[in-house]
N, C-alpha and C positions, 0 to 999 in steps of 0.2 A: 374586674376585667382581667388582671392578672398577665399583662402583656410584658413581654421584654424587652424596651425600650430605650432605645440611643438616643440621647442629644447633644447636637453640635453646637458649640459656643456656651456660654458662663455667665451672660449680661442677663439685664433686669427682666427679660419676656423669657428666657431659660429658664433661669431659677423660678421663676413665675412658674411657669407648666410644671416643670421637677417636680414642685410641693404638691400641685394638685392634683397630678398623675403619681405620686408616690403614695399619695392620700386614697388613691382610689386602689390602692393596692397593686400595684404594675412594679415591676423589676428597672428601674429606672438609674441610666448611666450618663453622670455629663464629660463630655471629652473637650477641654479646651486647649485653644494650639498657642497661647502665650502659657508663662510660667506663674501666672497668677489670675485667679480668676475675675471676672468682673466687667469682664467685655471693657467698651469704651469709657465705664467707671471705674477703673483701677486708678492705682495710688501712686504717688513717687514719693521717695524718702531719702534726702538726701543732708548729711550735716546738721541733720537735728530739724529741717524742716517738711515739714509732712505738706502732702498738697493731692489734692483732689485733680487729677487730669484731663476730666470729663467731666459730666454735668456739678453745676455745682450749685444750682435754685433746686432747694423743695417745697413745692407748689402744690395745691388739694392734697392739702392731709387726711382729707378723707379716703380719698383712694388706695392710699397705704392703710388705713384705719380697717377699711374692707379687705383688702384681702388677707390683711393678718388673722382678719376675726374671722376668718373664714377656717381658719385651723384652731380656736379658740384660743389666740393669742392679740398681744397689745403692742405695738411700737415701740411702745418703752420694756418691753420683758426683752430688748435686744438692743436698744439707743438710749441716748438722751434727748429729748428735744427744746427747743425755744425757739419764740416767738422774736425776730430779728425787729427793734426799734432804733433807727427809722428800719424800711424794708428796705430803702437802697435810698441812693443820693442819683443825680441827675446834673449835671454839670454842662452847662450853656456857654463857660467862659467865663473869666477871674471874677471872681466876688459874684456870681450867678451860678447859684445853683438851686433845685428845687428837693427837699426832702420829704418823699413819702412816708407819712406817718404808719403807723401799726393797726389803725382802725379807721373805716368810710368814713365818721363823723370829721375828723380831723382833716382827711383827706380833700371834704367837702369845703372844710374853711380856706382849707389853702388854695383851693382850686379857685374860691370867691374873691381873695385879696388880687391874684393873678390877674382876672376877669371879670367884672361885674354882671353879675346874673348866673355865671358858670356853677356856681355850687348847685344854685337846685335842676340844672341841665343834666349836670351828674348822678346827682340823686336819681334824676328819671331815668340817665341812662343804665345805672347798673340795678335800677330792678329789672329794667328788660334783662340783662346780661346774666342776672340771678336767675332771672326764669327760662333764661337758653341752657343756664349751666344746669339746672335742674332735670333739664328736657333730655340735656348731651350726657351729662356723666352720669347719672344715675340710670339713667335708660338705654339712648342709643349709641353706647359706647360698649355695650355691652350684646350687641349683637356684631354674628360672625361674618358678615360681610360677603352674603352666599347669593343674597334676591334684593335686589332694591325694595321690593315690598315690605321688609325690614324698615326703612326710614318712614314709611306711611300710618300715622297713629292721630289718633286725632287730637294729642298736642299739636304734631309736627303740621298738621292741615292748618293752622293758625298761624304757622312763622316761615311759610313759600313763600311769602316775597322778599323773606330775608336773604334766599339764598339764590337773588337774583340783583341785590344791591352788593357792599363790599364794606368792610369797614372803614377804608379811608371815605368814602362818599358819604358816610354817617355819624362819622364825627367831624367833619367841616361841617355838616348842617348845622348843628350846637354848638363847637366852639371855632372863636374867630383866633385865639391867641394860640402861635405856631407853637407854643414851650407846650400847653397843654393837648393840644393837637399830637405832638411827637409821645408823651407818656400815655398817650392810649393807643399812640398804632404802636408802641412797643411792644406788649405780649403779646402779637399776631407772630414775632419774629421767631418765639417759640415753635408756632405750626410752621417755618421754613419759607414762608411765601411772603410778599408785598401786601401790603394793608388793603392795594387797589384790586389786587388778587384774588385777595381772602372775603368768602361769603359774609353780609352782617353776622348770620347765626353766631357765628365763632367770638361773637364778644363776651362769650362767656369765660376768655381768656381772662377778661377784667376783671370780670366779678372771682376768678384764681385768684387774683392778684391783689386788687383793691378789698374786696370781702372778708377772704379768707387769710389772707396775709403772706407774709414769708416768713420761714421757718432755717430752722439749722437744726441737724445733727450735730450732736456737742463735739466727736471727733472728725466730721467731715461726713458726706457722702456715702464715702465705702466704708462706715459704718452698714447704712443701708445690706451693704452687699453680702457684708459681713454676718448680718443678722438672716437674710436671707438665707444663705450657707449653713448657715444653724439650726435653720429650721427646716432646711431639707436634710440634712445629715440625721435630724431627730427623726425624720418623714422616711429614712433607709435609701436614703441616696450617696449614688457613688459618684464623687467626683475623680477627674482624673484632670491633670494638667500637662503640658508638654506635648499635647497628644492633637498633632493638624490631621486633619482629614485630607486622604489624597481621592479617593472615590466612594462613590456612593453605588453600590451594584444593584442592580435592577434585573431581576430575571421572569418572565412571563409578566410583564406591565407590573410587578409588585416590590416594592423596595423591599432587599433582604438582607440586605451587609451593608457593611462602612471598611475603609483599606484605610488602617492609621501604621506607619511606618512600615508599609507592605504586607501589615496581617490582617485578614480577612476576620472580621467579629460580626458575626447574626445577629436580626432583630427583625421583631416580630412588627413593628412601627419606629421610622426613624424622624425625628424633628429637628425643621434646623433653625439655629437663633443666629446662626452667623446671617451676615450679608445676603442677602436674598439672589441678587445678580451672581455675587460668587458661589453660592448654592446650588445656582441649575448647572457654571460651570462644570461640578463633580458625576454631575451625569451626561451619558455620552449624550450627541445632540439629538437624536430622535424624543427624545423624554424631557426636551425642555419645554417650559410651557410659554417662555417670554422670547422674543428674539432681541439681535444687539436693535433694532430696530427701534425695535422696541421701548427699549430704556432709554435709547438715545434722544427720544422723542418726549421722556416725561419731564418735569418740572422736579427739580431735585431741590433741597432745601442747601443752603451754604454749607461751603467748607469754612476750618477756621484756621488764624497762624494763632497759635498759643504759644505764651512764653512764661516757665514760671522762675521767678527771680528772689534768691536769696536776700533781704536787707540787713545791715548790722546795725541799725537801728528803729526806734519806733515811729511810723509814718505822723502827720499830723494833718489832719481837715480830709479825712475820708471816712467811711463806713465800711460794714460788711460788704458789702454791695456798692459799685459804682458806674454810672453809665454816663458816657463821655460824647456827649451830643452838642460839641462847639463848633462844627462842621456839618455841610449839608446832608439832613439827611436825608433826602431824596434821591440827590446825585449817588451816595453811595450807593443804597437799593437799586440805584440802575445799571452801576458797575458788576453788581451782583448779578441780576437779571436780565436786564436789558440788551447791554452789550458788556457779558466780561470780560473782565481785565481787572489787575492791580488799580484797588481807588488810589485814585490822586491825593486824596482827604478823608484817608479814612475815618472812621466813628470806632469805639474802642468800651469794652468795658474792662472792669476788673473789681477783683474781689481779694478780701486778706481776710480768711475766716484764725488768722491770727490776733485780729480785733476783737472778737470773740472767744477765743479759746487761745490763751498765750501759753499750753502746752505743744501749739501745732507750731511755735519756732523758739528759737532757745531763748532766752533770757536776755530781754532787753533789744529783740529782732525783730524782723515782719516779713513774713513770707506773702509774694504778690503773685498772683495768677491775671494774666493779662491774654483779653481777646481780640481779634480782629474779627467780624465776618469775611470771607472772600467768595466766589464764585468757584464751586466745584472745579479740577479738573484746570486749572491754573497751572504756569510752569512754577514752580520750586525750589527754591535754591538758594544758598547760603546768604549771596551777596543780598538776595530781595529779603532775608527775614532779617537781617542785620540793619540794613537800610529802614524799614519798617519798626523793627523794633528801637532805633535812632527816631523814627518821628514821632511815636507816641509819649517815650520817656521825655522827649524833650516837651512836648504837651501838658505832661503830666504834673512835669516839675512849676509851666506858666500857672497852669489851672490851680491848681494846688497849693501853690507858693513855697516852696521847702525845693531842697537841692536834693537829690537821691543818685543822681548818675556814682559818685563818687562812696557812697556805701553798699554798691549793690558786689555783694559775696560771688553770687554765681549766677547764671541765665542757662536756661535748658528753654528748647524751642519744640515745638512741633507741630507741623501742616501734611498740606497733602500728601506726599510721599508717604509720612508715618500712618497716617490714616488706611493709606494704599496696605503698606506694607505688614503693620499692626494687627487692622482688624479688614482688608481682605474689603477694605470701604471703597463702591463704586464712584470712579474718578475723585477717591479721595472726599467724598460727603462727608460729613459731622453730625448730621442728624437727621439724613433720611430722606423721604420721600414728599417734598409738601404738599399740605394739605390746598388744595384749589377745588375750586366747584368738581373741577373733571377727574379727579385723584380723592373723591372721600369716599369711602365706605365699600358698598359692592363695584366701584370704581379703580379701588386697590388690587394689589397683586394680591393672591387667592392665599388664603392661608391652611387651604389643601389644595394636593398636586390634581389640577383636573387629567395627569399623562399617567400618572404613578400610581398604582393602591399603595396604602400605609405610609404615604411621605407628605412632609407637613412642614410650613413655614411659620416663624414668629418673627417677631419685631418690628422695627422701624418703617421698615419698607411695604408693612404688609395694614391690617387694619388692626387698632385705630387710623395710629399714624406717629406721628415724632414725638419724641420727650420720654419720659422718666413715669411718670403715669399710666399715660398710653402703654406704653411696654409689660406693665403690670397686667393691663387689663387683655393684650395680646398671650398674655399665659396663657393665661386664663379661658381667653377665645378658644383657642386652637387644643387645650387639652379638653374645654364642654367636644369638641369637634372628635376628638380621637376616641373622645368614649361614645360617640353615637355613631362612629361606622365602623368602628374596632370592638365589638361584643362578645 
């Protein structure tokens, strides 16, 4: 192709296109407007404790397997990885909690002791979910979201009535007990939407989950990013950092510049991995393809308040992994969705990938990353994440049994605003655009400009859809895309 090519932002569908557009031989420049790259997976380092800001599940390891080996490269020729035992803990309230084991078989017993008959319910249900993931990620994840005729194959002629049920409606049919009920409309919160929301197909979240396991990067996440940047730098990419985009020029319906600190830089194709809504901002209005109407109309998956907290000492009765389901989970998804507002009772996860790697806090510490879901687009403000972050630690210390308010070093927060202001995130999202029956695939925002020649969208907001996977395989989308109408 040999194209000279801009892209805007540094997150996991950036770097994605980079390697494969650099691969294909194209002149390829990334311009990000923080001072580190990695979009909403960058790092914080503060006082010896390192912390993941952004996503921090790695889920289908296959999907990172593929597109490594798609440059005749491994996972590990850039990480470390392991297999997290349990994969997370689940916490109902003191002396209740449920620990997902490392493989189905075990998952299956526990799931029997819980409920009587539920193990081989499960069994059945995650070969279905095995055979959706087989269907979704190896195949129809992998198309560009251009013609609905794309989801029409004659696997997907077999599993139409899936995507007219939901998966909360199909897993009350199999299980009656609420604990097990809540760890499977869990991974749906991955795709951004309500379980009641979400098509059955999509259980193939489960079978990511239950099947395939959870994983860890031995230093975190931006490892990931890290490795990536590696492998595009080998690929003859230029990154640049510091560098926001103020407009994107458009002269005879064809993108042909970018204006980073007032200077005009040509290309021949520009792609953008920033924020999709803040994207068409950069073009005057005739050439945008969405209106505010538009968006305002979609189903957007949650914002989050994150708080990461320094400990001076080491936690006790948690995991890598924890999710804090002592409160309704219903009532929160409808804080989210239904009517939002600040939950009254929020649900909460958190993670200490310092249980795992006791180089990521100092000696004898634990570094805590603490989630809320909230409702995009929320008002924000000191008083409400203080007060919030007072209900959960106070939670944390019942559930838990151990005192922590009193060893906690430092707290750094971050919600909507920084979302806003960060990453240029529509009313402050977290991850995008959910996936719902009317929002998948050639349903998504286009991941070319149907207004613009040569301008092109990646990421979140576009197809697949949300998470850290998805992202990868929206590289990937959008540069098959640039080399069949940029020859």
């Amino acid at each position: 192709m040999n194209k000279d090519i801009k892209i805007i932002g540094s997150g996991f569908s950036a770097l994605s296109a980079a390697c494969y557009l650099a691969k294909e031989g194209n002149k390829v420049t990334i311009y990000e407007k923080n001072k580190t790259i990695g979009g909403r997976a960058r790092q914080l380092i503060r006082d010896g404790f390192t912390f993941d800001i952004g996503p921090s599940w790695y889920w289908m390891p296959d999907v990172f397997e593929k597109f490594f080996g798609d440059f005749n490269k491994k996972p590990s020729d850039y990480y470390q990885l392991s297999k997290l035992s349990p994969a997370y803990n689940v916490f109902f309230g003191i002396d209740d909690f449920v620990a997902i084991a490392d493989n189905l078989p075990e998952i299956i017993t526990t799931f029997e002791a819980i409920e009587k008959g539920s193990g081989e319910k499960l069994d059945s249900f995650m070969k279905e979910a095995q055979s959706n993931y087989n269907i979704a990620i190896k195949d129809l994840v992998y198309r560009p979201g251009e013609s609905p005729l794309e989801l029409i194959t004659i696997e997907t002629a077999t599993k139409v009535n899936q995507f007219f049920s939901n998966i909360s409606k199909d897993v009350r049919k199999k299980f009656k007990n609420e604990k097990l009920i809540q760890i499977l409309e869990f991974p749906v919160l991955f795709l951004g939407a309500k379980p009641s929301d979400t098509p059955s197909f999509y259980s193939f979240m489960n079978y990511a989950d239950f099947g395939l396991g959870t994983w860890q990067p031995k230093d975190g996440m931006y490892s990931v990013i890290l490795g990536m940047e590696s492998l595009a730098k080998e690929l003859g990419v230029t990154i640049y950092t510091n560098s926001p985009i103020e407009k994107i020029i458009v002269e005879n319906d064809k993108a042909t510049a970018i204006v980073i600190n007032g200077e005009k830089i040509n290309a021949d194709v520009i792609l953008s991995g920033a924020d999709y809504h803040h994207s068409e901002t950069l073009l005057d209005q005739k050439y945008r393809q969405y209106s505010e109407k538009y968006w305002s109309k979609k189903t957007f998956a949650p914002s989050s308040l994150l708080f990461y907290v320094g400990f001076d000492k080491k936690l006790q009765n948690v995991a890598h992994h924890n999710l804090f389901f002592d409160v309704d989970f219903d009532k929160h998804a409808q804080d989210i969705y239904d009517n939002p507002k600040w939950p009254k009772e929020p649900l909460f996860y958190a993670n200490f990938t310092s249980v795992t790697n006791q180089n990521l806090a100092p000696q004898g510490c634990e570094n805590g990353f603490f989630l809320i879901p909230i409702a995009p687009g929320l008002e924000d403000t000191q008083e409400l994440r203080d007060e919030y972050f007072n209900i959960i630690i106070s939670r944390f210390e019942k559930i838990t049994k151990q005192s922590v308010k009193n060893n906690i070093i430092f707290t750094e927060s971050f919600c909507v605003n920084d979302f806003i202001k960060e990453y240029n995130s529509y009313k402050g999202n977290a991850y995008g655009m959910a996936n719902t029956l009317l929002q998948t695939a050639f349903l998504r925002p286009k991941l070319k400009s149907k207004k613009v020649e040569n301008l092109y969208f990646t990421g979140q907001l576009t197809v697949p859809g949300p998470g850290v996977p998805p992202s990868l395989i929206s590289g990937k989308l959008v540069s098959d895309l640039i080399k069949k109408y940029n020859k």
